[in-house]
C-alpha beads as a LAMMPS data file, in Angstrom:
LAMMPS data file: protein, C-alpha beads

356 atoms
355 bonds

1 atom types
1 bond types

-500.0 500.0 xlo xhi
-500.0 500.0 ylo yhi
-500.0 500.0 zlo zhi

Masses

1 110.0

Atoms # bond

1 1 1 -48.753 -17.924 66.298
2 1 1 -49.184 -14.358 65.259
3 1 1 -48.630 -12.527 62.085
4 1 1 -45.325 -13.125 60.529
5 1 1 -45.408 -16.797 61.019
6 1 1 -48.539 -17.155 59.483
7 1 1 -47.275 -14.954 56.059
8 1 1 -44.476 -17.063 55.744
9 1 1 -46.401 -20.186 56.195
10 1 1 -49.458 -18.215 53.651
11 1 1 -46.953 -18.043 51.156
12 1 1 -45.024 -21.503 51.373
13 1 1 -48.699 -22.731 51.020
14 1 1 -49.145 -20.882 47.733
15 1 1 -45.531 -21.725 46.438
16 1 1 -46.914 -25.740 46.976
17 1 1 -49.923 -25.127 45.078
18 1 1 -48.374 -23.065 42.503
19 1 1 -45.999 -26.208 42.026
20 1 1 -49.063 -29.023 42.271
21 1 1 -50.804 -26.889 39.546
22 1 1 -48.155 -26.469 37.078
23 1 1 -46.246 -29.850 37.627
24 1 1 -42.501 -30.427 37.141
25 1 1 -43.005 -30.167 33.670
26 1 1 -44.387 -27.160 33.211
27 1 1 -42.156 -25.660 35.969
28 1 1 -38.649 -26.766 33.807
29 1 1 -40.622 -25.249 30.237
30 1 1 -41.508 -21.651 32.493
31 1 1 -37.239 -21.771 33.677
32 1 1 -36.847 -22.559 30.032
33 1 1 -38.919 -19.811 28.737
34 1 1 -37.198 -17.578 31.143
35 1 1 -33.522 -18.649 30.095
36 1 1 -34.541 -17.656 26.598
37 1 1 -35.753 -14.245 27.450
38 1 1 -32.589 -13.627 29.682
39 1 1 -30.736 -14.622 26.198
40 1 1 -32.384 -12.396 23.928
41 1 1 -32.187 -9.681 26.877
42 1 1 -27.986 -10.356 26.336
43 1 1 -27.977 -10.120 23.237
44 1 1 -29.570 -6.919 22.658
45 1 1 -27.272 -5.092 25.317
46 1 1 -24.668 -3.474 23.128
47 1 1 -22.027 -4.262 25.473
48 1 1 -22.251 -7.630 24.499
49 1 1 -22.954 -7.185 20.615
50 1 1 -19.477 -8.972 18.269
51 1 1 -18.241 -5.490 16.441
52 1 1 -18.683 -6.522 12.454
53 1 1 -15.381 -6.454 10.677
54 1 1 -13.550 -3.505 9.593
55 1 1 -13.123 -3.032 5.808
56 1 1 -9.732 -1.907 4.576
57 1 1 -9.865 -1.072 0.824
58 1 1 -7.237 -1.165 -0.951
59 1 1 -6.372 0.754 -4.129
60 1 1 -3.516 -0.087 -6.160
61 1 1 -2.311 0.922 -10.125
62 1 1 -0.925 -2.797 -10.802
63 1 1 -2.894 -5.935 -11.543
64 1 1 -3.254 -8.827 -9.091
65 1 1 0.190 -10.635 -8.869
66 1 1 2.195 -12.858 -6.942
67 1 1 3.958 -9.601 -5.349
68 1 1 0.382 -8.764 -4.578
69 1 1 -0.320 -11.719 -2.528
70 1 1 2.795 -11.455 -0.649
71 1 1 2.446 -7.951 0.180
72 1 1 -1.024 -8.627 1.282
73 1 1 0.014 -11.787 3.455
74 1 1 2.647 -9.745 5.263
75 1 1 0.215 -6.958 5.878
76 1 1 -2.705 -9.344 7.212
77 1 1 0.374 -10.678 9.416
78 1 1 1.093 -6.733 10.728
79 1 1 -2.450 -6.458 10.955
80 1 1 -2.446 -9.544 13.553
81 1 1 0.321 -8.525 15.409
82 1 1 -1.744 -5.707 16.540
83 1 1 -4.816 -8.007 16.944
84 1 1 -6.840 -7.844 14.247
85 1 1 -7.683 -11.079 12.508
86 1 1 -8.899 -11.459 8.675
87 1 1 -12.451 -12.509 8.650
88 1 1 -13.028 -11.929 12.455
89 1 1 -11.611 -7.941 12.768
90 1 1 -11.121 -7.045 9.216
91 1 1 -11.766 -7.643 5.991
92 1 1 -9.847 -6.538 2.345
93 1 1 -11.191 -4.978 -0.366
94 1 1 -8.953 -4.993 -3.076
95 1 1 -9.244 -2.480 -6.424
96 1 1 -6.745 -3.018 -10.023
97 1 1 -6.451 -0.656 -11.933
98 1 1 -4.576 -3.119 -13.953
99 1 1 -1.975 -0.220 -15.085
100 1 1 -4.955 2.012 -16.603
101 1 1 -5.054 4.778 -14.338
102 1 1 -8.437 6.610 -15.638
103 1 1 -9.857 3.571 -13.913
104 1 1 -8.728 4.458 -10.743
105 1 1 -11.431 7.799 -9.727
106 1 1 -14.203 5.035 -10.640
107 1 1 -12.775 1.839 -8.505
108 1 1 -12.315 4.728 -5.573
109 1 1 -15.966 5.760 -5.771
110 1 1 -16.663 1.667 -5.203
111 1 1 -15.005 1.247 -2.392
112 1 1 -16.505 4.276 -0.936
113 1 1 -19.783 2.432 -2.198
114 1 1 -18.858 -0.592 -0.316
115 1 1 -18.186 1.367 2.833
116 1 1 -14.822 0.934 3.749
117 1 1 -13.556 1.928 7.024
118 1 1 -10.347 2.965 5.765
119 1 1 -8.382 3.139 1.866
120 1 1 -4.761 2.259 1.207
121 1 1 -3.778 3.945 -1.826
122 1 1 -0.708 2.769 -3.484
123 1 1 0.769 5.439 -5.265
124 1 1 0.551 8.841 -6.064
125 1 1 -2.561 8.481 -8.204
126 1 1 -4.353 5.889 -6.578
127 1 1 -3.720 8.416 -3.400
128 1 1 -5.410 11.562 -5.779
129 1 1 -8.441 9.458 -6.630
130 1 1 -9.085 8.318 -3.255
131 1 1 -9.034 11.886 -1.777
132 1 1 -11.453 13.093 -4.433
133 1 1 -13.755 10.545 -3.368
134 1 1 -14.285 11.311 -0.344
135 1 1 -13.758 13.222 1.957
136 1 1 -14.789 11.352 5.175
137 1 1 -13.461 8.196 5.080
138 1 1 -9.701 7.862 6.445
139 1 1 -6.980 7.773 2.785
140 1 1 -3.483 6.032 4.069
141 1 1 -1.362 6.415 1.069
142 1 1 2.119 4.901 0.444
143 1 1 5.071 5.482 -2.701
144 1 1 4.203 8.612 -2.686
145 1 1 7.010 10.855 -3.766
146 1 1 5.890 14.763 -3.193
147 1 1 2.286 14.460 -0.962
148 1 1 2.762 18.500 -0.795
149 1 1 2.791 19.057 -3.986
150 1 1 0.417 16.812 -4.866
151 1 1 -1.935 18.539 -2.355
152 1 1 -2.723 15.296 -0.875
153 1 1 -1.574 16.866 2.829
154 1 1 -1.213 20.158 3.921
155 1 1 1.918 19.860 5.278
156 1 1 4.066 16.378 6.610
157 1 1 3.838 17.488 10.152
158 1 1 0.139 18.485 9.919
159 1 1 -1.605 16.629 7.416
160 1 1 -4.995 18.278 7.762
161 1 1 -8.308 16.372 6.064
162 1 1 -9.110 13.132 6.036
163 1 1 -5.275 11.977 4.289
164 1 1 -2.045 10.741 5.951
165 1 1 0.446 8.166 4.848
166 1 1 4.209 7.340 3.845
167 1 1 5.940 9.266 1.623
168 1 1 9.805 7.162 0.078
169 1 1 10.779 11.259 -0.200
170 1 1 14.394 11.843 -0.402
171 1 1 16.690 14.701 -2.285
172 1 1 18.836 12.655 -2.519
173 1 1 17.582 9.724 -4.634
174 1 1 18.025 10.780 -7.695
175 1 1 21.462 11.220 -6.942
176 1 1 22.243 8.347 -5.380
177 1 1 20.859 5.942 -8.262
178 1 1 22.929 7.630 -10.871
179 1 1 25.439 7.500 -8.912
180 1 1 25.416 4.007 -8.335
181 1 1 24.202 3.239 -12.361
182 1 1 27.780 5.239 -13.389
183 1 1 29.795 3.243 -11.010
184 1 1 28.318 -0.095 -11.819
185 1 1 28.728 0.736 -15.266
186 1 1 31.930 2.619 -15.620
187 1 1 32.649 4.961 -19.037
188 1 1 28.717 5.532 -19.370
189 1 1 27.981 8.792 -21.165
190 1 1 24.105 8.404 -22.191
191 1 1 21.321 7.233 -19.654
192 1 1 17.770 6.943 -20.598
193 1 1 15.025 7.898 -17.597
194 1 1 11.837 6.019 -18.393
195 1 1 8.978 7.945 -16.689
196 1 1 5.442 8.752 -17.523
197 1 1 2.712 10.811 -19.314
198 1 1 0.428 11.078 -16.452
199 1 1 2.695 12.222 -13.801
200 1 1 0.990 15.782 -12.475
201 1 1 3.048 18.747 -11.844
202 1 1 4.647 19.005 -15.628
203 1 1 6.120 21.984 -16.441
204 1 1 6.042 24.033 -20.219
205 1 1 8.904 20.896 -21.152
206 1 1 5.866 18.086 -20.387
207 1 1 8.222 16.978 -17.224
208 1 1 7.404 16.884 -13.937
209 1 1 9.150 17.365 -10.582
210 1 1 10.648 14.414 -10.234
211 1 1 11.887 13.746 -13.728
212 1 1 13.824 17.272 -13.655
213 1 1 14.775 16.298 -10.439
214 1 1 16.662 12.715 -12.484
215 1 1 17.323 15.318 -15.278
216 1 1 19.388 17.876 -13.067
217 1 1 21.051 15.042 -11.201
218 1 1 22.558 13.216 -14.194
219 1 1 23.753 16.380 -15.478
220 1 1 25.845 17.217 -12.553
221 1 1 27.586 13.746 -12.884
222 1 1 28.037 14.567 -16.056
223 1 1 25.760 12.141 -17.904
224 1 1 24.207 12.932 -21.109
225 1 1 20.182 12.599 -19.761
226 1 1 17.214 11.116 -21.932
227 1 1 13.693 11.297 -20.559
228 1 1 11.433 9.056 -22.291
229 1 1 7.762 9.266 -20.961
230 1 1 4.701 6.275 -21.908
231 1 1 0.861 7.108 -21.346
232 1 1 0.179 3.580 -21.195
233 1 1 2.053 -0.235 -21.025
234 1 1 1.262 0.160 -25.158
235 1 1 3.912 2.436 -24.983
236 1 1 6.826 0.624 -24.155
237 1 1 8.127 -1.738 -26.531
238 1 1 8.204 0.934 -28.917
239 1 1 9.987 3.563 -26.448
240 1 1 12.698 1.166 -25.038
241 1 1 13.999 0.275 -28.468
242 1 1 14.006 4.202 -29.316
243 1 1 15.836 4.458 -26.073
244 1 1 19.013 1.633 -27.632
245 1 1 18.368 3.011 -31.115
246 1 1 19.450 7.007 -30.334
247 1 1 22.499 5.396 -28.360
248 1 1 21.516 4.738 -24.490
249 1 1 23.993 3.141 -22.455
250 1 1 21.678 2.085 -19.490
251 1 1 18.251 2.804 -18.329
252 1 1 17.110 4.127 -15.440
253 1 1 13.110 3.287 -14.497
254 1 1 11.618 5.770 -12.566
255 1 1 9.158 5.145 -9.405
256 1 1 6.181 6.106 -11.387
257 1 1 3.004 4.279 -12.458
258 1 1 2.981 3.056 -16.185
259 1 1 6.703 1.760 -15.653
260 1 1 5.993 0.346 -11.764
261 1 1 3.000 -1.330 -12.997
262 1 1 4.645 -3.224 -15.606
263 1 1 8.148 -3.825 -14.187
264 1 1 8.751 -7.080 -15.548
265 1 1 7.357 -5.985 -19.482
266 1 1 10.166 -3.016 -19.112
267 1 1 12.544 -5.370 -17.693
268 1 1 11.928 -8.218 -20.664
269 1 1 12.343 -4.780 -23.530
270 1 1 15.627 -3.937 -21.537
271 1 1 16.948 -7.082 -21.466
272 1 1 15.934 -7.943 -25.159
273 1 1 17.489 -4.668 -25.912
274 1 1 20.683 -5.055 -24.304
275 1 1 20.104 -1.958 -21.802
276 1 1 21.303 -2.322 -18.596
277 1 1 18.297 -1.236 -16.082
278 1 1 17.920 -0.026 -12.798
279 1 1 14.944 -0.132 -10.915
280 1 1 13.411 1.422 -7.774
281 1 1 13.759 -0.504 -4.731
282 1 1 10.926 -3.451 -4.242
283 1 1 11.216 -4.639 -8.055
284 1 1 13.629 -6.483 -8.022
285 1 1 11.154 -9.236 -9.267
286 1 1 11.800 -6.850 -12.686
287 1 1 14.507 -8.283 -13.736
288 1 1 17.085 -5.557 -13.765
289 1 1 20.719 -5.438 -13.195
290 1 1 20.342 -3.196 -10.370
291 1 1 17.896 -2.068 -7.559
292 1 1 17.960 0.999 -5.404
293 1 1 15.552 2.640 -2.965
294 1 1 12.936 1.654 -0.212
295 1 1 11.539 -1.545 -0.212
296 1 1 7.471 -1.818 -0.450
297 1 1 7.393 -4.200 1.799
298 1 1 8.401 -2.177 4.494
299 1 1 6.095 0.843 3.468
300 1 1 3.505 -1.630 3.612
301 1 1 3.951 -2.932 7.365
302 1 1 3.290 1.125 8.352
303 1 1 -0.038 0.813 6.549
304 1 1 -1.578 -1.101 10.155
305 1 1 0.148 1.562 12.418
306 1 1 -1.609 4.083 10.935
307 1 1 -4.775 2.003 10.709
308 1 1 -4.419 0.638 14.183
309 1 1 -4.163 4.185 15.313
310 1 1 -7.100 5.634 13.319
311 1 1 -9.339 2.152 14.538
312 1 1 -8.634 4.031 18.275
313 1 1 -9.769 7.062 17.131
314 1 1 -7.021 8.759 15.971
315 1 1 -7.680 11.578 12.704
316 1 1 -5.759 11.134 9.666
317 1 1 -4.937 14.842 9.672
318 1 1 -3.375 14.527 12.955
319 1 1 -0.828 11.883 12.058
320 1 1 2.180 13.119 10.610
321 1 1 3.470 11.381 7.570
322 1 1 5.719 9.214 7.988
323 1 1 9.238 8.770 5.724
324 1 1 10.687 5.750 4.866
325 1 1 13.903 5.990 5.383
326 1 1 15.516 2.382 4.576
327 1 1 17.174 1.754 1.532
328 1 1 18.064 -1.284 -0.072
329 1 1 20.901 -2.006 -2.746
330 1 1 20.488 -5.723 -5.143
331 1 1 22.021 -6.685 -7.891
332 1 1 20.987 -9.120 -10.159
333 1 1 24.226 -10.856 -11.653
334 1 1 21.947 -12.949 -14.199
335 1 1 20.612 -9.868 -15.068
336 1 1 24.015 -8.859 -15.764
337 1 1 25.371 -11.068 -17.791
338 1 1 22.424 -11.243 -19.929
339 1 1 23.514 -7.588 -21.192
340 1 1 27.056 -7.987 -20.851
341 1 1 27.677 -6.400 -17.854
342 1 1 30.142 -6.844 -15.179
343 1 1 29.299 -5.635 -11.969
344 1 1 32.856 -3.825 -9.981
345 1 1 33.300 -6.429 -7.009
346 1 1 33.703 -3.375 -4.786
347 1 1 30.665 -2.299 -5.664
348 1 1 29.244 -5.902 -4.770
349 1 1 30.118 -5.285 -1.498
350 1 1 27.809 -2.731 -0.334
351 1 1 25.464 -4.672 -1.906
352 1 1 22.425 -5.710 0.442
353 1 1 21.432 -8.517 -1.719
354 1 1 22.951 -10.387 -4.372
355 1 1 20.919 -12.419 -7.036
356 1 1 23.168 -15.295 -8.393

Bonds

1 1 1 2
2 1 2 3
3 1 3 4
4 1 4 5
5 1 5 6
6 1 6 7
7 1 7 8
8 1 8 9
9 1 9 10
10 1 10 11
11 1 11 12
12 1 12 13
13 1 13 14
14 1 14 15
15 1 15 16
16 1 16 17
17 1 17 18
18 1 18 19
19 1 19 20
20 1 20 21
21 1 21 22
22 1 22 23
23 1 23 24
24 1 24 25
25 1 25 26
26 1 26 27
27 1 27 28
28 1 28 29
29 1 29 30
30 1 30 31
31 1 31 32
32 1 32 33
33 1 33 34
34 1 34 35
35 1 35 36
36 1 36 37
37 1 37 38
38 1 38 39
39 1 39 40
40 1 40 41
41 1 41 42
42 1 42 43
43 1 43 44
44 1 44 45
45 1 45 46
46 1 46 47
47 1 47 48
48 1 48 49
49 1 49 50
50 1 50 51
51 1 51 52
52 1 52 53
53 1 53 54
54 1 54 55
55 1 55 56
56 1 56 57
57 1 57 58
58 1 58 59
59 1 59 60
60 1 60 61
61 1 61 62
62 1 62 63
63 1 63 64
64 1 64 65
65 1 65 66
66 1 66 67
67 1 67 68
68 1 68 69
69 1 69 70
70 1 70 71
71 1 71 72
72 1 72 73
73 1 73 74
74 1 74 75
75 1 75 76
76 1 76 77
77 1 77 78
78 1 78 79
79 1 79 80
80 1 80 81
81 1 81 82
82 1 82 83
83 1 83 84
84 1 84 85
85 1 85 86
86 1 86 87
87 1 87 88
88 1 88 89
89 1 89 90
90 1 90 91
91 1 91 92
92 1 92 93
93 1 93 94
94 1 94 95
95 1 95 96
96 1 96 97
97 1 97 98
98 1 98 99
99 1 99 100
100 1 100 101
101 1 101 102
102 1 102 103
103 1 103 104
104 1 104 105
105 1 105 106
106 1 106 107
107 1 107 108
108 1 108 109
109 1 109 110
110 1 110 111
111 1 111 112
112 1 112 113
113 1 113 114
114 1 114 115
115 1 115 116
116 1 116 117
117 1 117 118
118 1 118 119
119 1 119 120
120 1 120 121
121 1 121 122
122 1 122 123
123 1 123 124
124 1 124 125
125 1 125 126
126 1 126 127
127 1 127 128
128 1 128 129
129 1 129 130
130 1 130 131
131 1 131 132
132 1 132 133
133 1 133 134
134 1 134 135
135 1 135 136
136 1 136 137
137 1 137 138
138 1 138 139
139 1 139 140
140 1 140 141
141 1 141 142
142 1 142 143
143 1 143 144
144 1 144 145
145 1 145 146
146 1 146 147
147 1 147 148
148 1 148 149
149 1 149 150
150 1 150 151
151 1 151 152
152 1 152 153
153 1 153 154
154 1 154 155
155 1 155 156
156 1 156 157
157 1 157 158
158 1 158 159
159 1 159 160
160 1 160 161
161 1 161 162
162 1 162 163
163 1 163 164
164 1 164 165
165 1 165 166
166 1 166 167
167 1 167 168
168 1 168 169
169 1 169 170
170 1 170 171
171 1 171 172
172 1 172 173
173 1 173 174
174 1 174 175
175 1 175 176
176 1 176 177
177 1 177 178
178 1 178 179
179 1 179 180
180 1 180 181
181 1 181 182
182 1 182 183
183 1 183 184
184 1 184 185
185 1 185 186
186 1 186 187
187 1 187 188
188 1 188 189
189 1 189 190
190 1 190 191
191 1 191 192
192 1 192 193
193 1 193 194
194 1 194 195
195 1 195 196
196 1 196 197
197 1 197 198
198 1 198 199
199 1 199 200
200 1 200 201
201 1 201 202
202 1 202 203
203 1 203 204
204 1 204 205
205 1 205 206
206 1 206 207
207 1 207 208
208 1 208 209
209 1 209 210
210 1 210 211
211 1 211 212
212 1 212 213
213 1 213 214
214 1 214 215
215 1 215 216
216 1 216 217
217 1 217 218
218 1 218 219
219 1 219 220
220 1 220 221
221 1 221 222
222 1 222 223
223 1 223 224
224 1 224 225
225 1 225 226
226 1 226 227
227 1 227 228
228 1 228 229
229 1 229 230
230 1 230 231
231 1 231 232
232 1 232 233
233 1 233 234
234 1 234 235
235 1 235 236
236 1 236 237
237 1 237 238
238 1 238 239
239 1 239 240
240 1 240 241
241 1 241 242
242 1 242 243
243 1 243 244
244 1 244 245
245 1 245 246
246 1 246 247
247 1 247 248
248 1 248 249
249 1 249 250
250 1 250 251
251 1 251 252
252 1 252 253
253 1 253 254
254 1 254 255
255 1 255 256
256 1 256 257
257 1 257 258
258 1 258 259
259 1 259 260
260 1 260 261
261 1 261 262
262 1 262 263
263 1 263 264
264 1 264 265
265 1 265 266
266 1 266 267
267 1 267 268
268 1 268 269
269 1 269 270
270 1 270 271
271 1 271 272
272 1 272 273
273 1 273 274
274 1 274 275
275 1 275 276
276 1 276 277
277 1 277 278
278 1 278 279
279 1 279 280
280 1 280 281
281 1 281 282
282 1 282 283
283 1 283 284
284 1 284 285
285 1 285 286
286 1 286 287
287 1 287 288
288 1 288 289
289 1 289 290
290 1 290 291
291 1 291 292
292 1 292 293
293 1 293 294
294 1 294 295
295 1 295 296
296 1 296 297
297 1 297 298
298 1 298 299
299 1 299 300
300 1 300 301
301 1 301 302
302 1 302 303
303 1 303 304
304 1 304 305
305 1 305 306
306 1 306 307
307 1 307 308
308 1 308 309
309 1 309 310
310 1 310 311
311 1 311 312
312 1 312 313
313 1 313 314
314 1 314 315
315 1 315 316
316 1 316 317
317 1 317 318
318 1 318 319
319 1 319 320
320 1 320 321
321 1 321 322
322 1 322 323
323 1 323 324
324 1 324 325
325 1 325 326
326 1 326 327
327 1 327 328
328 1 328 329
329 1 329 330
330 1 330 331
331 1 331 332
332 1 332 333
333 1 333 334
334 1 334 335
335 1 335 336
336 1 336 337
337 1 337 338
338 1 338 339
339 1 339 340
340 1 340 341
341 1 341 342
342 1 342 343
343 1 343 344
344 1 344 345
345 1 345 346
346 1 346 347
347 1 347 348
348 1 348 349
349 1 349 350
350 1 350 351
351 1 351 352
352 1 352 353
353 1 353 354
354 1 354 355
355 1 355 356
């Protein structure tokens, strides 16, 4: 038959014995054998290895809060718009500082310890602390007034370093509020500005930038201006009632982080001291009469853009920082008449939200 035929049929022959040896049973446990090694062999190929989730830590002055949760839902929901699922592509890592900001350089180290992909600092010093602690891992910061001059970028086109963010900067604020305080509350002559201690930047007078920035504006609408600043929530029964005491007419919180941290305490010592207060925008859960300025919220949704964009490999100190730009105008009429005030119905109208 010559030579090929008689390889084929040589090895047909031994693929029949092989089989009468080993028996269907033991052929089916060798393709079994075989489908596990082919499984293990998949596994280990990188290309097929489930990416463990990202962390985002978070770093924040206030304490956990309802506000807290629903900023956190709504990001979680940005985050998923953009595809990345809690639990599956990312996880949070939340830090308090529970309004005592010497905690905040040591909860900063612990996320760093805990390996976070990325830190959301809320706030100017949440922002400082997370820069000092590293230097590596991406810092997206948000509410900050002055990143410059807090030398948390280099500049806002070209961040440099390992820091980017949203900064709720505008010349104009200061105005703008005061503006609004004297018309809501016409024949005003004496505002009090609650800031704080721990603000950086201070000059010889103990006040920094932005609280001569409030100081120069109410003077040019020709308010009498009273700065009171608080190291710590401690602070503030005792300097709201100084506030009514030396003859304030309305109070004007600033968007810093003793008085942002506890809102609603400096809205209950306003109220219970018959001061008309206005509050930066997103605390309107305070309990003012009025509230100007950008709305967390929104500063919050950019917080997954700029993650998104570093999770592709962009560097922080190539994203420009962004500027929110939206402002939002509420007035709380309960508020109102608590105090004894009656809010212009002109004034009502530009309103963007009224609280009945």
């Amino acid at each position: 038959m010559g030579w090929p035929p008689f390889r084929i049929g040589y090895h047909a022959r031994l693929r029949m014995d092989a089989g009468s040896l080993l028996g269907g049973g033991a052929m089916r446990f060798a393709k079994a054998v075989l489908t596990v090694f082919c499984i293990i062999a998949s596994m280990c190929d990188p290309s097929n290895a489930q990416q463990a989730p990202r962390k985002v830590g978070i770093l924040i002055n206030g304490s956990p809060s309802p506000l807290f949760d629903s900023i956190k839902k709504n990001l979680l929901s940005d985050f998923a718009e953009r595809g990345y699922l809690e639990g599956r592509d990312i996880v949070i890592e939340p830090r308090f500082a529970e309004s005592k900001l010497e905690r905040l350089p040591g909860l900063a180290s612990e996320l760093v310890g805990a390996n976070v992909d990325v830190i959301l600092a809320l706030g100017g010093p949440a922002a400082v602390a997370s820069q000092k602690a590293t230097s590596t891992i991406p810092v997206i910061f948000a509410i900050v007034t002055d990143p410059v001059a807090l030398k948390l970028v280099a500049s806002m086109e070209k961040p440099g370093g390992n820091v980017t963010g949203l900064t709720n900067l505008d010349p104009q604020q200061a105005s703008n509020q005061l503006k609004i305080l004297k018309e809501a509350l016409p024949g005003i002559k004496r505002v009090a500005i609650l800031s704080d201690q721990t603000i950086p930047g201070a000059d010889e007078r103990g006040l920094a930038p932005i609280d001569r920035a409030n100081e120069a504006a109410a003077k040019a609408l020709g308010l009498e201006p009273q700065i009171v600043k608080v190291k710590s929530a401690d602070d503030l029964e005792t300097a709201i009632a100084g506030m009514a005491k030396e003859g304030a007419e309305a109070l004007l919180v600033l968007e810093v982080p003793v008085p942002w941290s506890n809102r609603k305490r400096v809205g209950e010592l306003a109220m219970k001291n018959r001061l008309p207060a206005m509050f930066p925008g997103g605390q309107a859960d305070a309990g003012g009469v009025i509230t100007y300025g950008a709305n967390v919220a929104d500063t919050w949704r950019e917080f997954a853009t700029f993650a998104d964009k570093i999770f592709k490999g962009a560097k922080p100190g190539d994203l420009p920082v962004g500027v929110v730009t939206r402002r939002e105008l509420i007035f709380n009429l309960q508020a109102a008449r608590a105090v004894g005030v009656e809010i212009p119905s002109e004034l009502l109208k530009r309103a963007d939200k009224i609280v009945q």
